[in-house]
C-alpha positions in Angstrom: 68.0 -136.2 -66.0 65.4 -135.4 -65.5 65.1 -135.0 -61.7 63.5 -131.9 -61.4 63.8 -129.2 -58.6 60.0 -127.8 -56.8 58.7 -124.6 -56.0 55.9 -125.8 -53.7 56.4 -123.6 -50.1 53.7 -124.4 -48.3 51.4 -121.8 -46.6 51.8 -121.1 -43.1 51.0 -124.0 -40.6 50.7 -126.4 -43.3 54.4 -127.5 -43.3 53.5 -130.9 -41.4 52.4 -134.2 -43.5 49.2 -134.9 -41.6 47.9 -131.5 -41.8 48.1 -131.4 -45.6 46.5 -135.2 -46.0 43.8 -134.7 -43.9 43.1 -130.8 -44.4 41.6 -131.0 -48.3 39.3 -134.0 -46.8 37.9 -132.5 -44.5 37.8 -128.6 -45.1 38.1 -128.4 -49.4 34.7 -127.7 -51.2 35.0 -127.7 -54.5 31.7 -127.4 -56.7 31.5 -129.5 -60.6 28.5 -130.4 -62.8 29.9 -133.4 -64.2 28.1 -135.5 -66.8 27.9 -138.9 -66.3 28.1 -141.4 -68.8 28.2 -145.3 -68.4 30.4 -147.9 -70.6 30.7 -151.3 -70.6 33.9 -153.3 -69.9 34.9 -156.6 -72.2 34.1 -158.6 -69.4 30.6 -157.7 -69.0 30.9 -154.8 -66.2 30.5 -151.2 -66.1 32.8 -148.4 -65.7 31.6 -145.0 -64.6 32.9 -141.6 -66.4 32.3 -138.4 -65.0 32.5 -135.7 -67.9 32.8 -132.0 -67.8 33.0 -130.7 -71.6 34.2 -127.8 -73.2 32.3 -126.6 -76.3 34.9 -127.1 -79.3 37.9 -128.5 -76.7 40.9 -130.2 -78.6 42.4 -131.8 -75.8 41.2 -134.2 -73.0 42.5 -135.0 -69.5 41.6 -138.4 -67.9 42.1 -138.5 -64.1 42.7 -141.4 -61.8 42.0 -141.3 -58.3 42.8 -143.2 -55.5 42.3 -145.8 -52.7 38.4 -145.6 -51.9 38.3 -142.3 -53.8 36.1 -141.1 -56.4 35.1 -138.6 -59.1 34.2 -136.9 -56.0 37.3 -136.8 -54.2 38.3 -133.0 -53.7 41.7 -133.5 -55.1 40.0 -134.7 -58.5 37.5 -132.2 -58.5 40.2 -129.4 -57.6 42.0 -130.6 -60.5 39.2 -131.2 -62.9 38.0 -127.6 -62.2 41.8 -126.3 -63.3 42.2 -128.2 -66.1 38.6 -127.1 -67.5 39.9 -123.7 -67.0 42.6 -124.1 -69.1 40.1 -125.1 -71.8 40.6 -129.0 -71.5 37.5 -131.3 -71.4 37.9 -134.0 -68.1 37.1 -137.7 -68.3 37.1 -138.2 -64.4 36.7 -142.1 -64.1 35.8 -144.4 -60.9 37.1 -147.7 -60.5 34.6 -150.5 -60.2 32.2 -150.2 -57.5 33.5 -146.8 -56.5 31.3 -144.4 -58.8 27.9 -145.2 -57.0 27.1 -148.2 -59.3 28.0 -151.9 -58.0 29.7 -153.3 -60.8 28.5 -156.7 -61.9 31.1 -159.4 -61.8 33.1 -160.4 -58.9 36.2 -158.2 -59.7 36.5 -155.1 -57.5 39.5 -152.7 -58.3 43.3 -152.6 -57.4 46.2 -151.0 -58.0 47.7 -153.0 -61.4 44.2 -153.0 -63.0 45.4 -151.3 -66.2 43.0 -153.2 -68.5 40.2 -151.1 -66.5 42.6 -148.0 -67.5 43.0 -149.1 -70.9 39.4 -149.4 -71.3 39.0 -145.7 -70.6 42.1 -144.3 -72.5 40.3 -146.5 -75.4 37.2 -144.9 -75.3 38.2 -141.8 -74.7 40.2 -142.2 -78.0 37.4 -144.0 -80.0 35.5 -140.3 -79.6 38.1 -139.3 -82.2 37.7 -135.6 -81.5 41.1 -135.1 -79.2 44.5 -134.5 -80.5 46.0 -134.8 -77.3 45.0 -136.8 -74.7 46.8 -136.5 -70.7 46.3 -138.9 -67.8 46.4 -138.3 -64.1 46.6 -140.4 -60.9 46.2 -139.9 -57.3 47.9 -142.4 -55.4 46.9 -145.7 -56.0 45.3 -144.5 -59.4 48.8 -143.0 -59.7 50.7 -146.7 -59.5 48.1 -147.8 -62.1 48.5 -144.9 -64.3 52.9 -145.1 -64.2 52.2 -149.2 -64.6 50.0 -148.5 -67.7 52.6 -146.6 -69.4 55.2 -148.7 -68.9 54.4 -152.3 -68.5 53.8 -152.4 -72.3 50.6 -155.0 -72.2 48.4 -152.3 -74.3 48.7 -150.7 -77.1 48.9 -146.8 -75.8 46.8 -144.7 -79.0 49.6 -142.4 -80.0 47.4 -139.1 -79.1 48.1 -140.2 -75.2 51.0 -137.4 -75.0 51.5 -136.7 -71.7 51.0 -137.7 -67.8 51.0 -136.5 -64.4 50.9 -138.7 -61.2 50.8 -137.5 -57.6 51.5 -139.5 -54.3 52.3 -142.7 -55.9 53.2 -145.9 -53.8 55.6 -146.6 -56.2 56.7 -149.6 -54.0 53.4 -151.3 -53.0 55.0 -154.0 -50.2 57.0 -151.3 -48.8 54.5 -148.9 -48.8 52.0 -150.9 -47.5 54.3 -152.0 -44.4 54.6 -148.1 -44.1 50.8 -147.5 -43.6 50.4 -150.2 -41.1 52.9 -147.9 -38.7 50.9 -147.1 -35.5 51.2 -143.2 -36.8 48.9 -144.1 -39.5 46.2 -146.1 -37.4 44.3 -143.8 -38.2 44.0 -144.1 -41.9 44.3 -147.3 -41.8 41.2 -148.0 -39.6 38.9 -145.9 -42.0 40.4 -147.6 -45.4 39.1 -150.9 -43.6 36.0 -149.7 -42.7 35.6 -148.2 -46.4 36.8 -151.4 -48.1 34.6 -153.4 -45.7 31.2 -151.7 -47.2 32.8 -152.6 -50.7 32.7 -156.3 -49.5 29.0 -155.8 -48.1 28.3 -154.2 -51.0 29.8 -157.1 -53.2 27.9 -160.1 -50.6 24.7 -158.0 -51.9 25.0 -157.9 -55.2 26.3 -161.4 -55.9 25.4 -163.6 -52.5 27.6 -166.9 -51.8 30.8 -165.0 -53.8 31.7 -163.1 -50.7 31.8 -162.9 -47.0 33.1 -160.3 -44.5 33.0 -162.7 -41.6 35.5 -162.5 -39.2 36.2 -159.2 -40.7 37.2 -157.3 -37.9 40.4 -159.3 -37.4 42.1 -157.7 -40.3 44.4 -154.9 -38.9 46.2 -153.6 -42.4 46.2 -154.5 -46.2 48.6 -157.2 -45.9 45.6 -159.1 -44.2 43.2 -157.5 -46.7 45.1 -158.5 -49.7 45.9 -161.8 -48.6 42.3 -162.1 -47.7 40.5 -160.8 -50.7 42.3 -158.9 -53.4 45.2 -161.4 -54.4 42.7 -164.4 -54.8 39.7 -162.3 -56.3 42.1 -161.4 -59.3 44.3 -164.8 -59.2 47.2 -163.8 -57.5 49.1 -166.0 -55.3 48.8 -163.6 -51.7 49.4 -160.0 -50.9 53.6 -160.6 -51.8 52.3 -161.9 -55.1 49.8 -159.1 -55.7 52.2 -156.5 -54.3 55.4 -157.5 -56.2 53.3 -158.4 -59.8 51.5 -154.4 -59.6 54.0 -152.0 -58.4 55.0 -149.5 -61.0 58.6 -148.5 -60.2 59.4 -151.7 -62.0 58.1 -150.1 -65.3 59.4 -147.0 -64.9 62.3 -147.1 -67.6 59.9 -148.2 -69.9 57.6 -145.5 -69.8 57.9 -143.5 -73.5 55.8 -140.4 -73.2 56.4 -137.5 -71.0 55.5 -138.3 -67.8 55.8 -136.2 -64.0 55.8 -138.3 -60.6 55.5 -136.0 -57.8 55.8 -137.2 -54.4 56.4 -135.0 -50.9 59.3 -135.9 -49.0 57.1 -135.7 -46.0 54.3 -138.3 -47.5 53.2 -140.9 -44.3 52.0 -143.0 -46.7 55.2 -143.9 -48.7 58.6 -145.7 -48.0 61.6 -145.0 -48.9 61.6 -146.9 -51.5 58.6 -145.0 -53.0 60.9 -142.0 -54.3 62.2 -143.3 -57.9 65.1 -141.0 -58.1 67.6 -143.5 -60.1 65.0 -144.3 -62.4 64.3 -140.5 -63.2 68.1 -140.0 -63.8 68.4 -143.0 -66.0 65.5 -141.9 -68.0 64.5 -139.5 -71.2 61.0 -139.5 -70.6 59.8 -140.4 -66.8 60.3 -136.8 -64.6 60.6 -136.8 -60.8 60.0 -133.7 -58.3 60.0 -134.2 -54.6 58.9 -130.9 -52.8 60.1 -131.1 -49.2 56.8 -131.0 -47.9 52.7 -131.4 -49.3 51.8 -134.6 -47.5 49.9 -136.7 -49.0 47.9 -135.9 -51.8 47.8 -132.5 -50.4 50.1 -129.6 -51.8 47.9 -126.9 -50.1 48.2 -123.7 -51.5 45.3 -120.0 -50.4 45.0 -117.7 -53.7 42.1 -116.0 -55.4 41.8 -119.2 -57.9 41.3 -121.7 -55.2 44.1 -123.5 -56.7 46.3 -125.7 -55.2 50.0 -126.1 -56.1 49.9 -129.7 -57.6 46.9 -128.3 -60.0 48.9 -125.7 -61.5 52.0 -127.9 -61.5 49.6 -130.3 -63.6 48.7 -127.8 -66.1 52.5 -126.3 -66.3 53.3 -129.7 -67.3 51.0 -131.1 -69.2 50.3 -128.0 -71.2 53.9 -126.6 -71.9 57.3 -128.1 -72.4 59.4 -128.9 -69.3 
């Protein structure tokens, strides 16, 4: 324990991985007045929180997203929306650069920047009006969120109670070799082209720190990490980078609650990526693996317009397992 068994069944003609990544992209509208408020980071940059608020609410969820997502990002607003129905208030946060605002140092985001997390969690905390506070991630923002808890760099305030990741590269090398498969050309080509307007973004704000030249000969993210996220935040090269940030290695260390919930049909993950030992060995990390739900998908048609993973999130988070 605890490796837990899943009810997802997904609807009809959404039993296949790429229909349930791509479908909520494309098709998902989901409507949220958020409130945005603007805090600075020790180093001099700014991190973007997107609020919705409940009059009186005791409890607040933080969510995470992922890879070039946003506060935006249907699967964050889809949950946000949920977990405001069940009377929570939502801190949706973007990672630096990714929230409309150019941040202002030379540090973009990646997927073991917990002190960017911690900085949230920390706020969110200083507000002293929540007695419980839960965390979310998407994907990348899921590694971060699993590395957080269990790496044991921060000091976690002790109303953090509870957490929920979905779609998490748990193993970011193997993973990463996984998305550069010709089946995923696809996705990889427009995660280039959206990290690429980061970097023209970045040459903009601060000229002479950056440069996208010869950009076009980089194919996957071994090339981009190796290229510019290992020695923008001082790692070594991509291995470096990959093997220093991926969060199964925390795992048993992780001493709240905490859900991991990855499809068996994900294109985006590895084998690897499915933590099962770690789950039995543990008191406190939980694993589900639903046969199908893609990635960051779990697709689900009811008069709520909730998906699966939303009430999943709320069954957890709100209620004992």
């Amino acid at each position: 324990m605890p490796l837990l068994s899943s009810s997802y069944a997904p609807p009809l003609l959404f039993a296949h991985a790429h229909v349930q990544t791509v479908f909520p992209s494309l098709f998902r509208r989901v409507s949220i007045d958020y409130q945005r408020e603007t805090i600075p980071t020790p180093d001099g940059d700014v991190l973007d929180i997107d609020w919705l608020k409940k009059p009186g609410a005791k409890s607040c969820l933080i969510i995470t997203h992922g890879l070039e997502g946003s506060s935006r990002s249907p699967y964050v607003m889809g949950l946000a929306r949920a977990m405001a129905q069940q009377g929570l208030d939502i801190a949706a946060w973007n990672f630096r650069g990714c929230g409309g605002t150019t941040n202002r140092t030379s540090l973009m985001y990646h997927s073991g920047a917990t002190y960017d997390l911690h900085t949230i969690v920390s706020f969110v905390d200083s507000l002293s009006q929540y007695q419980n506070i839960y965390i979310a991630g998407f994907s990348l923002g899921g590694n971060m969120v699993l590395k957080y808890l269990g790496e044991q760099v921060f000091p976690i305030p002790p109303t953090v109670s509870r957490a929920i990741a979905f779609s998490v590269p748990c193993d970011l090398a193997a993973c990463s070799e996984a998305l550069a498969r010709p089946s995923n050309a696809l996705y990889m080509k427009r995660f280039l082209k959206l990290l690429r307007a980061k970097i023209r973004a970045k040459m903009e704000a601060l000229p002479g720190t950056i440069s996208d030249e010869g950009y076009e000969s980089l194919k996957n993210f071994r090339d981009f990490d190796d290229r510019y996220t290992a020695p923008i935040h001082g790692f070594r090269d991509a291995n470096d980078y990959w093997q220093r940030n991926h969060c199964k290695q925390f795992l048993p260390d992780i001493r709240i609650p905490t859900l991991l919930i990855n499809a068996g049909d994900d294109p985006f993950l590895s084998a690897s990526a499915y933590p099962t030992a770690e789950a039995l060995a543990s008191q406190h990390f939980y694993f589900e693996q639903p046969k199908y739900g893609g990635h960051c998908g779990f697709v689900a048609f009811n008069r709520q317009s909730v998906y699966w993973s939303e009430q999943r999130a709320a069954e957890f988070l709100l209620a004992s397992v």
